[in-house]
FIGUNU-209907 format. One line per field, with one value per residue: residue number from 1; x, y, z of N, C-alpha, C, O, CB in turn; residue in three letters. Coordinates in steps of 0.001 Angstrom, whole numbers. Glycine has a CB too. Example, Ala and Ser with C-alpha at 12.3 -4.5 7.8 and 13.67 -1.06 7.14 Angstrom:
BEGIN
k 1,2
n.c1 13190,12850
n.c2 -5690,-2250
n.c3 7800,7080
ca.c1 12300,13670
ca.c2 -4500,-1060
ca.c3 7800,7140
c.c1 13200,12900
c.c2 -3300,30
c.c3 7800,7870
o.c1 14236,13409
o.c2 -3319,1138
o.c3 8465,8039
cb.c1 11308,14084
cb.c2 -4473,-598
cb.c3 9046,5725
r ala,ser
//
This chain:
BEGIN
k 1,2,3,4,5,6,7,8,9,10,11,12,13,14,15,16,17,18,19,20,21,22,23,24,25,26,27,28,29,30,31,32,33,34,35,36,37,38,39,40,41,42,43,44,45,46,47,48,49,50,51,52,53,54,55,56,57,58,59,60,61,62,63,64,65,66,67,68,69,70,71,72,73,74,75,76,77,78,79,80,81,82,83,84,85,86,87,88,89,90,91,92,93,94,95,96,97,98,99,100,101,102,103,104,105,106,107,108,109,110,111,112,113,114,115,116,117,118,119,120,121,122,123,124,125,126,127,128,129,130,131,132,133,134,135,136,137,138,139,140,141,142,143,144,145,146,147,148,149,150,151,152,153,154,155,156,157,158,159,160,161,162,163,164,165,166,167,168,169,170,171,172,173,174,175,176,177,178,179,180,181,182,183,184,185,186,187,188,189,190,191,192,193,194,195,196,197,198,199,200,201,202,203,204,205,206,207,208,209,210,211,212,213,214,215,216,217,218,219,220,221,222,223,224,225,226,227,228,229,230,231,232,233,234,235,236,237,238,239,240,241
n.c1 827,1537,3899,2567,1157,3438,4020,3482,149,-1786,-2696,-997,-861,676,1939,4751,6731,9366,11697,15375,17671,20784,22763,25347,27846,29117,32055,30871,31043,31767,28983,27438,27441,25576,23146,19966,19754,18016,17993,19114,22018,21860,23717,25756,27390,28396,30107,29395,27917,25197,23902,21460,20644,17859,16405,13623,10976,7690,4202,1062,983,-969,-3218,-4321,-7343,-8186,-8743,-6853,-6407,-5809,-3830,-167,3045,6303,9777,12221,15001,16138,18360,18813,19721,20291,18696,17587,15091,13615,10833,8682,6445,8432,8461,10540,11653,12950,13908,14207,16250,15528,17566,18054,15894,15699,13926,12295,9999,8458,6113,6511,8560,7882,4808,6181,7823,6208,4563,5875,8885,10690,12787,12981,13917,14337,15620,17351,16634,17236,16462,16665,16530,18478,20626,20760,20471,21748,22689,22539,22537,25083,25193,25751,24865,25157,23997,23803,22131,21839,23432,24494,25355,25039,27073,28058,28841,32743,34203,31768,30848,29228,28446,26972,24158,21918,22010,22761,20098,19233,19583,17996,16837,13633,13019,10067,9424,10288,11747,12038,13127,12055,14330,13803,11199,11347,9939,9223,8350,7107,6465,4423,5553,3393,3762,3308,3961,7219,9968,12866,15671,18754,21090,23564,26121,27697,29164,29183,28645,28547,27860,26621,27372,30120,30119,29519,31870,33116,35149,35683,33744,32050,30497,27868,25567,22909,19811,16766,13142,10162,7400,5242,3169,2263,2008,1507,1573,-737,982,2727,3187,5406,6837,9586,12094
n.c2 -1202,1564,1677,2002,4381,6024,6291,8749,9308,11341,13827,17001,20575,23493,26690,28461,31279,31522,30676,29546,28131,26125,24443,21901,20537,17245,14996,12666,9628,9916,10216,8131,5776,7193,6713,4639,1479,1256,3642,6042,8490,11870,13356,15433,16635,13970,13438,15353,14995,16095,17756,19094,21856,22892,25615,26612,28373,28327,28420,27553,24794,22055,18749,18585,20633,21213,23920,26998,27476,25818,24953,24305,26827,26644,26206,24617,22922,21103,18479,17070,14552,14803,13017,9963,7926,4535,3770,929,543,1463,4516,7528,9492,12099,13432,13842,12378,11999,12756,13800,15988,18933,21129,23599,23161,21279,20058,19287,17710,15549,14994,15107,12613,10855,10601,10828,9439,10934,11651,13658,16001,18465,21149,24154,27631,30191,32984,35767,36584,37229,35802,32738,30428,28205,26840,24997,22753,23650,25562,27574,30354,33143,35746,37900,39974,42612,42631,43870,42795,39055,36303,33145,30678,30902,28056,26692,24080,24953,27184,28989,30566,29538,26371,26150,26528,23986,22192,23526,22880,22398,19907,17696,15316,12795,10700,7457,3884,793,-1412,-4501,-5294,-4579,-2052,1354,4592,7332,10266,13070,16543,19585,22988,26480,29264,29321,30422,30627,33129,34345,33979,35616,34308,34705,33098,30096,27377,24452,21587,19414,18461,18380,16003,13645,13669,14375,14551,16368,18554,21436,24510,24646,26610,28758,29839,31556,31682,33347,33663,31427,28975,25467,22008,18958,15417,12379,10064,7177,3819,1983,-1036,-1816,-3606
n.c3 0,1051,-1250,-3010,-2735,-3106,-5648,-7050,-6639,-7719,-9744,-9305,-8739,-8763,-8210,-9679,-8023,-8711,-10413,-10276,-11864,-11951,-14264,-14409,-15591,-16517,-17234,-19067,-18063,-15664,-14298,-14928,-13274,-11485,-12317,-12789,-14763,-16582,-17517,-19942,-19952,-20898,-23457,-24509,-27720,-27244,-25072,-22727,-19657,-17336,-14459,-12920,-10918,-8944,-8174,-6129,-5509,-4433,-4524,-2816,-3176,-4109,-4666,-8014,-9343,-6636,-4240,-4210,-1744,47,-191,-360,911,193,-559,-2698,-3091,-5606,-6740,-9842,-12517,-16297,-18234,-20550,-21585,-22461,-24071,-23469,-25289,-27228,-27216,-27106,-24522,-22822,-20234,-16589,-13675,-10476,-8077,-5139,-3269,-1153,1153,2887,4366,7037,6840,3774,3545,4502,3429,645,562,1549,-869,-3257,-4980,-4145,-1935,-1,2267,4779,5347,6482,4443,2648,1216,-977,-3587,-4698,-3383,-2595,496,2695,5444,6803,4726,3818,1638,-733,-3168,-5114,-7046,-9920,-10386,-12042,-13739,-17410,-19833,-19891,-20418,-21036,-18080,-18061,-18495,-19679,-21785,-23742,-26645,-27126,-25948,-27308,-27563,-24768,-23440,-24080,-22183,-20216,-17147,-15339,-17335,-19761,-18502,-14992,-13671,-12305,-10668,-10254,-9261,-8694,-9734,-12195,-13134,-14287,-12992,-14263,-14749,-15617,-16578,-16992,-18436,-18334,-20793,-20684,-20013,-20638,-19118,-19035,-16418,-14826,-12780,-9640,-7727,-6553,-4238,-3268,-871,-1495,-4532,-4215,-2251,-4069,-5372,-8071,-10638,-12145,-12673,-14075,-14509,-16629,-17447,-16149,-15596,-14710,-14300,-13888,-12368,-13222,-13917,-13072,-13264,-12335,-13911,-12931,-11616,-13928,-14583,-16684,-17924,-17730,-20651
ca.c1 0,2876,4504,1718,1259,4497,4255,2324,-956,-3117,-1958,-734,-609,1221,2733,6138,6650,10282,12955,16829,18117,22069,23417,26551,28363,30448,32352,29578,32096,31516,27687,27099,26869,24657,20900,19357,19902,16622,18278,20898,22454,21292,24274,26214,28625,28670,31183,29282,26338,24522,23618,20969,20198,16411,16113,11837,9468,6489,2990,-30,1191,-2494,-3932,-4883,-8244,-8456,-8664,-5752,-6968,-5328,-1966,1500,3986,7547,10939,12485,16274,16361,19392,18463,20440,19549,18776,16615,14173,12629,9455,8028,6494,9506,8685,12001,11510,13624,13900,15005,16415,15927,18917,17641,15297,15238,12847,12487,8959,9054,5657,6392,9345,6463,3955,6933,8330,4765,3547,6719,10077,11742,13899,12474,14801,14056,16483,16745,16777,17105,16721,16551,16265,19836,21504,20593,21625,21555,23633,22732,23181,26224,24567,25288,24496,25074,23525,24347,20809,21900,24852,23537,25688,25967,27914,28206,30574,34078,34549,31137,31046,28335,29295,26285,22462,20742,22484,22573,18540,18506,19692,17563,15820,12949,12129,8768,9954,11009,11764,11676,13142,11854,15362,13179,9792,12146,9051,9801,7638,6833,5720,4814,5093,2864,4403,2992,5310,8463,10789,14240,16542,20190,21611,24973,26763,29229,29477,28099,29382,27335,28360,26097,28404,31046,30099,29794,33227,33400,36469,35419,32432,31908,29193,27737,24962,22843,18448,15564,12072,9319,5382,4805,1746,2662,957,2098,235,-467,2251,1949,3975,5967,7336,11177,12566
ca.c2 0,2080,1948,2464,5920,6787,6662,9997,8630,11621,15479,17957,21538,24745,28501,28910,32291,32011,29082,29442,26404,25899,23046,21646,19656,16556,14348,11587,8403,9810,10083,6684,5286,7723,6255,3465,598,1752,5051,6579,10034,12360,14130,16768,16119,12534,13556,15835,15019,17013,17887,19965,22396,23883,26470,26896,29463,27105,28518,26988,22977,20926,18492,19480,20859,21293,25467,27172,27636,24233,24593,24764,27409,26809,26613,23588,22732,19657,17846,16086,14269,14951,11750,9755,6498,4183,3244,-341,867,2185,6018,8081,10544,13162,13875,14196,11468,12473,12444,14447,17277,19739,21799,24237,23128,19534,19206,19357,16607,14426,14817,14503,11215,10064,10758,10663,8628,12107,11460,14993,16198,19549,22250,25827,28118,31766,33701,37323,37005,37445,35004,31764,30007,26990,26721,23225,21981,24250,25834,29301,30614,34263,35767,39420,40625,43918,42757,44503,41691,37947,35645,31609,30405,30384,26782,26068,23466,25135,27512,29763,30153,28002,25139,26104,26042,22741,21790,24289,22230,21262,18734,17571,13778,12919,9218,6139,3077,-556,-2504,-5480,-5420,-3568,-538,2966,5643,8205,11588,14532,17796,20701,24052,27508,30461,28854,31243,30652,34056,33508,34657,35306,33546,35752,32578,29014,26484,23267,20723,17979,18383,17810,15175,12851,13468,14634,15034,17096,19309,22693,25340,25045,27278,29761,30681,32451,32358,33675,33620,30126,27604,24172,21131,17579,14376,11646,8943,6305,2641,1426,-2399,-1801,-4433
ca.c3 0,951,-1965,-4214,-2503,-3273,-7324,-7588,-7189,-8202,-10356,-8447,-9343,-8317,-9128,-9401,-8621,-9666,-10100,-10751,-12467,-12455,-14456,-14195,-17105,-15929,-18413,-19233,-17585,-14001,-13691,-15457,-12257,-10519,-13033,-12999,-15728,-17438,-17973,-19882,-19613,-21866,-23559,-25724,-28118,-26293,-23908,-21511,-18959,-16480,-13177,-12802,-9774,-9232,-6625,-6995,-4741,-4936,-3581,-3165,-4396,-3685,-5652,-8506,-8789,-5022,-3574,-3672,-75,949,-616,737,184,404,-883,-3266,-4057,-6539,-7367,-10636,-13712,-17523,-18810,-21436,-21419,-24158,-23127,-23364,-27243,-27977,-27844,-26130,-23543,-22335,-18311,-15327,-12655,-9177,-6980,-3822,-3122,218,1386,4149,5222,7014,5934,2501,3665,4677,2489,-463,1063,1011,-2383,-4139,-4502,-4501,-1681,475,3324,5445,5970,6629,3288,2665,-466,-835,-4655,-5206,-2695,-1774,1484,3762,6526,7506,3601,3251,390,-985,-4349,-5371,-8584,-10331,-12057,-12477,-15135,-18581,-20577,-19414,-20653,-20814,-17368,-18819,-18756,-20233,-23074,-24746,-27514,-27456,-25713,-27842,-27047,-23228,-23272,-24508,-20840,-18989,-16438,-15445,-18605,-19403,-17469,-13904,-13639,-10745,-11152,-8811,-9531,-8040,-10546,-13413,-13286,-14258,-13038,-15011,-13957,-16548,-15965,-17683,-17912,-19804,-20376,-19796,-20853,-19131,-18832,-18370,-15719,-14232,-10992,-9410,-6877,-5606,-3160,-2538,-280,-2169,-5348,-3604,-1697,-5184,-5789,-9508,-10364,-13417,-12940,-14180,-14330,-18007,-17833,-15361,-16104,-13930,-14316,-12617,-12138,-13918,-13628,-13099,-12740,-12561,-14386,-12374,-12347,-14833,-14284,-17499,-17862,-18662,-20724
c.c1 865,3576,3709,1325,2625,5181,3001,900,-2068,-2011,-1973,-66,-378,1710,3961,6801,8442,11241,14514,17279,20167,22683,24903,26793,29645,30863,31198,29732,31630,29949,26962,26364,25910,23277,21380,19721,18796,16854,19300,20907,22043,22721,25040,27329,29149,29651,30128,27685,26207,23862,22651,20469,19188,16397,15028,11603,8332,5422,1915,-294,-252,-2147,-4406,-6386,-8647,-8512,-7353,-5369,-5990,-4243,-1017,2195,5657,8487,11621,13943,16161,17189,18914,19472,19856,19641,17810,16062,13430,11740,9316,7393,7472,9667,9852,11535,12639,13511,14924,15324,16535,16888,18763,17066,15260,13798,12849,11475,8979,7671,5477,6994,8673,5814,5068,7439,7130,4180,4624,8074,11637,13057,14197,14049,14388,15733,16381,17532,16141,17144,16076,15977,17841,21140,20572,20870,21300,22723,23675,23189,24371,26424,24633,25516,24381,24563,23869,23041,21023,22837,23669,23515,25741,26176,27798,29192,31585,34224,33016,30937,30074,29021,28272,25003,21655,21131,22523,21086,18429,18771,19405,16407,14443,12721,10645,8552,10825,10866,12256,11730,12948,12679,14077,12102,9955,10440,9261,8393,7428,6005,5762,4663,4410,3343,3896,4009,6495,9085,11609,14946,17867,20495,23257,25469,27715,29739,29001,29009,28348,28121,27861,26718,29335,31317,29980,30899,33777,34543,36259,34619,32741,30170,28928,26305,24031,21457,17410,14449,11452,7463,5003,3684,2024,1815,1756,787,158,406,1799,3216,4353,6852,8934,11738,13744
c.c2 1258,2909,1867,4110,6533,7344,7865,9536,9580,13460,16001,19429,22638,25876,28279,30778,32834,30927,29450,28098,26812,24739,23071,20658,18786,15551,12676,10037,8505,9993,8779,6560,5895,7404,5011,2477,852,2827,5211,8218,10545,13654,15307,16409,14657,12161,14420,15058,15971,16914,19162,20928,23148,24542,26973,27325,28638,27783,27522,25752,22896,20233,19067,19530,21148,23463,25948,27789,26938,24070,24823,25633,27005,26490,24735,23925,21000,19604,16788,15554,14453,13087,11685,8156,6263,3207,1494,-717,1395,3877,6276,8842,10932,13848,14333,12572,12201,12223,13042,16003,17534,20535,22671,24655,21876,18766,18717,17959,15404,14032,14341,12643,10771,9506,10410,9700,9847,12234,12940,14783,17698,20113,23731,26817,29276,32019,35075,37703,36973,36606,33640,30880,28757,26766,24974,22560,22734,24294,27018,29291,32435,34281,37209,39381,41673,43950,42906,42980,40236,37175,34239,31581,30123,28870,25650,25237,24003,26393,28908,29438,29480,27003,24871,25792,25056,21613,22792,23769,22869,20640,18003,16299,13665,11101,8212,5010,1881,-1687,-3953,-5874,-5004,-2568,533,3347,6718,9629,12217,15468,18729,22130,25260,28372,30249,29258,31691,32094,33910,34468,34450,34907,34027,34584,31202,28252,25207,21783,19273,17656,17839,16723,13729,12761,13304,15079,16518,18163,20775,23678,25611,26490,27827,29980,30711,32509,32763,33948,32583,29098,26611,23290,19842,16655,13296,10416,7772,5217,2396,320,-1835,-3349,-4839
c.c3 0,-706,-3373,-4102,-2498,-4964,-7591,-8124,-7713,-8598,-9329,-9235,-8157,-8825,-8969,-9494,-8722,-9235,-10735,-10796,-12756,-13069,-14690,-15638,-15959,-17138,-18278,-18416,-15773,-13141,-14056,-14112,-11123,-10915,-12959,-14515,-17103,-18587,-18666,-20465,-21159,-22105,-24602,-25973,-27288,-25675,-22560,-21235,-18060,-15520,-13174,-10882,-9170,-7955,-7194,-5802,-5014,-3792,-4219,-4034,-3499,-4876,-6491,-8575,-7345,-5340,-3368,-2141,791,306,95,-116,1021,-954,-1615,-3521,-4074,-7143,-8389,-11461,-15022,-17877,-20261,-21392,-22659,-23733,-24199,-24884,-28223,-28389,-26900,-25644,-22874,-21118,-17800,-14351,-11316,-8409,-5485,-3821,-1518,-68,2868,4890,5454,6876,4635,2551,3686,3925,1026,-644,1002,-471,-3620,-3632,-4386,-3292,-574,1631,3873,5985,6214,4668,3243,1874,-321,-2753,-5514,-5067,-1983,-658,2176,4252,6736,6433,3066,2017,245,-2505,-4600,-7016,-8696,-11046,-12346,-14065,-16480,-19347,-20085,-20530,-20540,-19653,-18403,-19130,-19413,-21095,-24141,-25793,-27453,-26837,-25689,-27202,-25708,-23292,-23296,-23146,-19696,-18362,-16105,-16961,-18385,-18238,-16446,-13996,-12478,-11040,-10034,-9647,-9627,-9532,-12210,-14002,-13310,-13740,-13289,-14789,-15297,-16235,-17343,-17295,-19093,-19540,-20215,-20860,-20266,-19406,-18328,-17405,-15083,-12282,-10728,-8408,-6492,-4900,-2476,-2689,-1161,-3488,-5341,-2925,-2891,-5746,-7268,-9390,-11975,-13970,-12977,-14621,-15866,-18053,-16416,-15867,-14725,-14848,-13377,-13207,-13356,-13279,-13843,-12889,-13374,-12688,-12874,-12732,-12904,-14497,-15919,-17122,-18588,-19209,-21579
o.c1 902,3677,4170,1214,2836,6059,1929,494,-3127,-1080,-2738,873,-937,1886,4266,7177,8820,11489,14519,17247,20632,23188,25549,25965,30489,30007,31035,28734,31314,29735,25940,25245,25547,22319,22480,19990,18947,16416,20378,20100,21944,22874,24376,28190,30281,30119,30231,26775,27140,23081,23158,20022,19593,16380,15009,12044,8220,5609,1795,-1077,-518,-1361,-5006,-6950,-9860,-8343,-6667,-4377,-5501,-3705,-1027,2203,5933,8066,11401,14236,16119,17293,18611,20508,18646,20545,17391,16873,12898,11909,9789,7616,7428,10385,10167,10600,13326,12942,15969,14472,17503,16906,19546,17663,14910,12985,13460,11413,9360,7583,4587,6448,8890,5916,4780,7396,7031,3638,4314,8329,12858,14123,15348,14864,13928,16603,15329,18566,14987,17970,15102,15310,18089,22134,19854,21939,20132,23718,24559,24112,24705,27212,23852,26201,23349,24630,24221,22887,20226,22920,22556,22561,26904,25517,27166,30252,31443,34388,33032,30518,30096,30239,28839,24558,20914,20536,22384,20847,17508,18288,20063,15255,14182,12004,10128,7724,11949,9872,13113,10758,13603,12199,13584,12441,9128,10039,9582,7409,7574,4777,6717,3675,4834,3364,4001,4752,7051,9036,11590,14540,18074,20201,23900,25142,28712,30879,27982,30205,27652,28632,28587,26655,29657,32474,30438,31094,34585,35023,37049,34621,33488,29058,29516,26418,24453,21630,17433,14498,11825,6797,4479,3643,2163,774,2371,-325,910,517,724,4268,3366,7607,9174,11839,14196
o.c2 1957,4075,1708,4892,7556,8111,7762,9396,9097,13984,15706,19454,22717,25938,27802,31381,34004,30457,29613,27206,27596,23956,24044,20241,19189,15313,11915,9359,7630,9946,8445,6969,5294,7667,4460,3228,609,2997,4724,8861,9899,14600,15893,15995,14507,11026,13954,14715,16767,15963,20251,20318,24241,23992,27578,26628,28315,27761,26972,25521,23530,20550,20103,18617,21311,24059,25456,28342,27290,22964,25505,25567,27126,26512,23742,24991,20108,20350,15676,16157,14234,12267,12639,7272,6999,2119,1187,-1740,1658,4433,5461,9247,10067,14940,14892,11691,12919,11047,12572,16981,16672,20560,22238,25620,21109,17541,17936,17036,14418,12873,13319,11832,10035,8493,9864,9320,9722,12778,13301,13866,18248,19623,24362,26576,29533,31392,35345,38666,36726,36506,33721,30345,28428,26514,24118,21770,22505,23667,27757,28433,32945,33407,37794,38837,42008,44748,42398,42222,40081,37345,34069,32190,29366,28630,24430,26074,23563,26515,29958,28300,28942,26714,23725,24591,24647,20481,22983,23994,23929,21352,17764,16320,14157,10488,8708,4566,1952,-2543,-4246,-6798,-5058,-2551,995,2640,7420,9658,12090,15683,18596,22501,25133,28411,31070,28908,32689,32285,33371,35656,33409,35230,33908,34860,31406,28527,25188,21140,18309,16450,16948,16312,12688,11893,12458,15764,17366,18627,21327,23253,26528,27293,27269,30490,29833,33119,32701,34307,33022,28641,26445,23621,19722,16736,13467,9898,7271,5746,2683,477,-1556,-4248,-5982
o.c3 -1013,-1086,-4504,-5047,-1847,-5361,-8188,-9278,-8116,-7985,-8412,-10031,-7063,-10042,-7877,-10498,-8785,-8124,-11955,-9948,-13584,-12265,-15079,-16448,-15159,-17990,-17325,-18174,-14967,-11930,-13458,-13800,-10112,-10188,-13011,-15453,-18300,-19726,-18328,-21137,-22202,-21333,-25457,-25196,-26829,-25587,-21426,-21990,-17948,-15495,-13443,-9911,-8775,-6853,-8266,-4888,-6197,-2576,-5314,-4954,-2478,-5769,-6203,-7972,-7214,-6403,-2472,-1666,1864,259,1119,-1345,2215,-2110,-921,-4065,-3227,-8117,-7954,-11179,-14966,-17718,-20917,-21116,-23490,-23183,-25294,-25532,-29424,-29221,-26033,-26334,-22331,-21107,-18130,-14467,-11062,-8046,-4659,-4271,-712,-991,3845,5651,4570,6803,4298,1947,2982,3522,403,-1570,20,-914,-4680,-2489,-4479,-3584,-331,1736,2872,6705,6118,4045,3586,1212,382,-3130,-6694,-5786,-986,-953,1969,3571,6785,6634,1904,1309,844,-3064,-4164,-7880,-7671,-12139,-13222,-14999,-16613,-19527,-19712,-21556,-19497,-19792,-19362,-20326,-19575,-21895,-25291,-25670,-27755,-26990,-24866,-26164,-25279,-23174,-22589,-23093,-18673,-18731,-16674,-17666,-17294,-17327,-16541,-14385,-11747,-11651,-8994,-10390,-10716,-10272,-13120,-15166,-12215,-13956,-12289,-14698,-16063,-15532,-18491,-16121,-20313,-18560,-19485,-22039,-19546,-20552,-17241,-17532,-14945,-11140,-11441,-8034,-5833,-4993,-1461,-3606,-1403,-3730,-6127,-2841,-2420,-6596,-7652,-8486,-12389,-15111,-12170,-14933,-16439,-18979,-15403,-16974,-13863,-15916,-12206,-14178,-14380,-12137,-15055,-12321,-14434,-12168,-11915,-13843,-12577,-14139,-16596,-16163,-19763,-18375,-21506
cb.c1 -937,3707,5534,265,657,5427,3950,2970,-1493,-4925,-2707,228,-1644,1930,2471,6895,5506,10764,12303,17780,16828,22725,22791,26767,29319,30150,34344,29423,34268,32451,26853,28476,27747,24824,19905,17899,19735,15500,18413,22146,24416,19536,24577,26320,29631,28607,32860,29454,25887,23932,24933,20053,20801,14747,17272,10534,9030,7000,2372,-541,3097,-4503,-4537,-4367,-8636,-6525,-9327,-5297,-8574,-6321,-1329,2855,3504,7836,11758,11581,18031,15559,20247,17493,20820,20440,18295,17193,12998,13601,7455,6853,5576,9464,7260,13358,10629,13508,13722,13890,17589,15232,20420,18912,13795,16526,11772,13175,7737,10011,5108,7035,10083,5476,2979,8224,9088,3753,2807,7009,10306,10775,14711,10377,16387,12867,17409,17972,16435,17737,15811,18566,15492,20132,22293,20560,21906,21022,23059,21214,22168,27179,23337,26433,23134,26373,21780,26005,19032,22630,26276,24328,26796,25445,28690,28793,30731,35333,35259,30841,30899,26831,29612,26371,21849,20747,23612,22990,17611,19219,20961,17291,16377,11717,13118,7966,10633,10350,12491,10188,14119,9686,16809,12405,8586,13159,8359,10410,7472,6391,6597,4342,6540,1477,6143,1364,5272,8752,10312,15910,16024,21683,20680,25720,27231,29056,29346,27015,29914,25485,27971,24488,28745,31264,29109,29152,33566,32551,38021,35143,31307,33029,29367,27287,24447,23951,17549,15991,11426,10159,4272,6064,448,3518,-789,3162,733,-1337,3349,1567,3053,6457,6198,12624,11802
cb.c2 3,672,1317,1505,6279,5943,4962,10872,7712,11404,16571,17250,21746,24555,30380,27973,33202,33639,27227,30195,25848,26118,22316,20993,21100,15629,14113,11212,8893,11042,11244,5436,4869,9187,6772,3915,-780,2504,5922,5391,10325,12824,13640,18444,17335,11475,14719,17641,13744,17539,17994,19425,22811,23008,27761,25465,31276,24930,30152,27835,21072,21632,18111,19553,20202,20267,25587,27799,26871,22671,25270,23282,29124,25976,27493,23264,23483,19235,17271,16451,13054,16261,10673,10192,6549,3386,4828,-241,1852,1492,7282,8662,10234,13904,12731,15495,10612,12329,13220,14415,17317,20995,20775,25200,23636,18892,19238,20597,16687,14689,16311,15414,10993,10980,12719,12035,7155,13718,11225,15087,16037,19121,22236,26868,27335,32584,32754,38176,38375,38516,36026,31449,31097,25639,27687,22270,21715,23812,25450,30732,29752,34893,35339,39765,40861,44823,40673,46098,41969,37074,36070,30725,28939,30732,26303,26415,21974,25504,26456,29884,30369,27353,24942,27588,26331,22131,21315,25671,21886,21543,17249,17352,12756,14024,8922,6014,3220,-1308,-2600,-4870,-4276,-5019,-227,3875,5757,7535,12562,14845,18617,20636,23718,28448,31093,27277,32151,29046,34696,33204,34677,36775,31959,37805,33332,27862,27610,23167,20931,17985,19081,18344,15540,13076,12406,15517,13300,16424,19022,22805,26859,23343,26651,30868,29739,34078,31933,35378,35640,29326,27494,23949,21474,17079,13167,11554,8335,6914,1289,2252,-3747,-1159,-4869
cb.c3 1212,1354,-1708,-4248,-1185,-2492,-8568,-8951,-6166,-6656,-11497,-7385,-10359,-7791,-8337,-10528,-7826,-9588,-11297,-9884,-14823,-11622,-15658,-12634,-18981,-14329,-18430,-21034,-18024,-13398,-14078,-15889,-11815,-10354,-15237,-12899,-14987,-16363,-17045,-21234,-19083,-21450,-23090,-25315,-27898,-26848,-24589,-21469,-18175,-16906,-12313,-13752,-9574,-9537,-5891,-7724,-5603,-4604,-3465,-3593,-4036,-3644,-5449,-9515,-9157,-3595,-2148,-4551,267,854,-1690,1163,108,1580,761,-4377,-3299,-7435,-6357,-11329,-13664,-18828,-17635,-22802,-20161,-25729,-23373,-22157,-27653,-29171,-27722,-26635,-22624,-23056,-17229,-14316,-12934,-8531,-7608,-2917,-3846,688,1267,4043,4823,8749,6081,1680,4703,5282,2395,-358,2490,1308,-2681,-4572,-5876,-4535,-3129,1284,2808,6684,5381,8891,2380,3156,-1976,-211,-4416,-4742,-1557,-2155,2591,3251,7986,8089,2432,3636,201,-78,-4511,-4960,-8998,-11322,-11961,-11152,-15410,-19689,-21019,-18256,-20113,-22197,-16281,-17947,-17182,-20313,-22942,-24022,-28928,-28687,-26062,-29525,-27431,-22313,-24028,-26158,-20692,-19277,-15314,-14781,-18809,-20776,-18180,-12481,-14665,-9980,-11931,-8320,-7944,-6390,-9778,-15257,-12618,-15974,-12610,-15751,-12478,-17587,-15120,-17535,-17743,-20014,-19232,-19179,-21470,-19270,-18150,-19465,-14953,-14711,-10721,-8467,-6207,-6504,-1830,-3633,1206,-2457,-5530,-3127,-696,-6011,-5162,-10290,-10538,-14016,-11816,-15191,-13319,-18988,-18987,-15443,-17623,-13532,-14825,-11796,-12559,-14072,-14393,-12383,-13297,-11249,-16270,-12044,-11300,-16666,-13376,-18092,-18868,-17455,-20759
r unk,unk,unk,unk,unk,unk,unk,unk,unk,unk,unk,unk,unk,unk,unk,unk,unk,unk,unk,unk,unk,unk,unk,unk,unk,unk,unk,unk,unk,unk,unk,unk,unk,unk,unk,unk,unk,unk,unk,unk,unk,unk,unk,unk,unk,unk,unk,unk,unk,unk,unk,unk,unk,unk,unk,unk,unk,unk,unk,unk,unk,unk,unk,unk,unk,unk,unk,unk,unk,unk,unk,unk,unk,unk,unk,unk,unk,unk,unk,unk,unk,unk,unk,unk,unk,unk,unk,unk,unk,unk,unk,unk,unk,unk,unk,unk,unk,unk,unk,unk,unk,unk,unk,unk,unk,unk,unk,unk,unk,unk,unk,unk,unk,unk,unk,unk,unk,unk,unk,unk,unk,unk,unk,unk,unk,unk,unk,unk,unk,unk,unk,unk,unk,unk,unk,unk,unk,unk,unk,unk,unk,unk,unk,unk,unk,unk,unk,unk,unk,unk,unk,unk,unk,unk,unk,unk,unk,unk,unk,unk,unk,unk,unk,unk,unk,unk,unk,unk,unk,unk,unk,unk,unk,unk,unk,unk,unk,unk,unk,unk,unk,unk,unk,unk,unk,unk,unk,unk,unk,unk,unk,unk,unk,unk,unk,unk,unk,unk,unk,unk,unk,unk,unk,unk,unk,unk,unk,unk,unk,unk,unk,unk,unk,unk,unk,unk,unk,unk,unk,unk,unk,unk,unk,unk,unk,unk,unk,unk,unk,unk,unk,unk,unk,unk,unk,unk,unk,unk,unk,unk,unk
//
């Protein structure tokens, strides 16, 4: 029972009233082993993969259809991977792999660990708009919005914009794999307006990076939105084989 309430058993919709996404580029050899068998890395020039980083403002998540009366507001950082999956008919899909999400409400921690296989955790998290922080996840994140011009990070692999977008998280797929039953779970997300903005990083420092022990990772790309309508499908089971 359990673990049937934990594959997103019913949509859930929310605002985002603004998410900074940082992805990282690591050479494709050292995240292998961070997906599932189901999965494989989704990458560029078939040397780099990716780490994505979502810092999301989230009001009013419910069910969907419910009052935005009965929603929660808080605060999201999601550690994901870019990946890709070939479903059971053979169509491909283009995601995300969860690797660990915070939060800095512990019922969100709850209710997430419930409903999802996302892997929730509660900490403390500050944002001003400009600076992000967590003391307990020894998490800081500076941003410059005032700069007229930005720029790709120096050591980016991308060459130009376009090509950064095409790894500006969230993707429409978040994916869940039961080694045991070989079942993916399949989440979709719905998103209007999504119209990333690059932005520049005068700074970050996160302990959970570090703690995977890349020997290789760099900061490919940097985007901000804000005041977006979200809504997640309900999760659907696929036979991997």
């Amino acid at each position: 029972m359990l673990s049937t309430l934990k594959n997103h058993p019913f949509a859930v919709e929310a605002f985002f009233k603004n998410s900074t996404v940082l992805t990282f580029a690591v050479p494709k050899e050292e995240l292998k082993s961070l997906i599932p068998e189901c999965l494989e890395l989704d990458t560029f020039k078939d040397k780099w993969a990716f780490i994505a980083i979502a810092m999301v403002q989230t009001k009013n998540l419910r069910p969907k259809g419910f009052s935005s009366f009965l929603g929660n507001d808080f605060f999201l950082i999601g550690y994901r991977i870019f990946v890709r999956y070939k479903t059971s008919t053979g169509k491909r899909l283009r995601g995300l792999y969860i690797l660990k999400s915070e939060t800095d409400k512990k019922r969100m921690a709850f209710a997430g660990n419930l409903f999802t296989h996302y892997n929730y955790t509660s900490t403390d998290i500050n944002s001003n708009g400009k600076e992000i922080t967590s003391i307990k996840s020894n998490f800081k994140i500076k941003l410059n919005l005032e700069k007229d011009t930005i720029t790709l990070p120096s050591q980016s692999p991308f060459s130009n914009w376009k090509e950064a977008r095409r790894f500006a998280g969230p993707l429409p797929f978040t994916f869940t794999y039961n080694e045991q039953t070989k079942e993916v779970l399949i989440i979709e997300g719905v998103r209007q307006n999504w119209k990333p903005d690059p932005v520049h990083v005068d700074y970050y420092d996160i302990a959970f990076i570090d703690k995977l022990k890349l020997k290789n990772v760099v900061l490919a790309n940097a985007f901000k939105i804000n005041n977006i309508p979200y809504y997640w499908k309900k999760g659907r089971i696929d036979l991997w084989n």
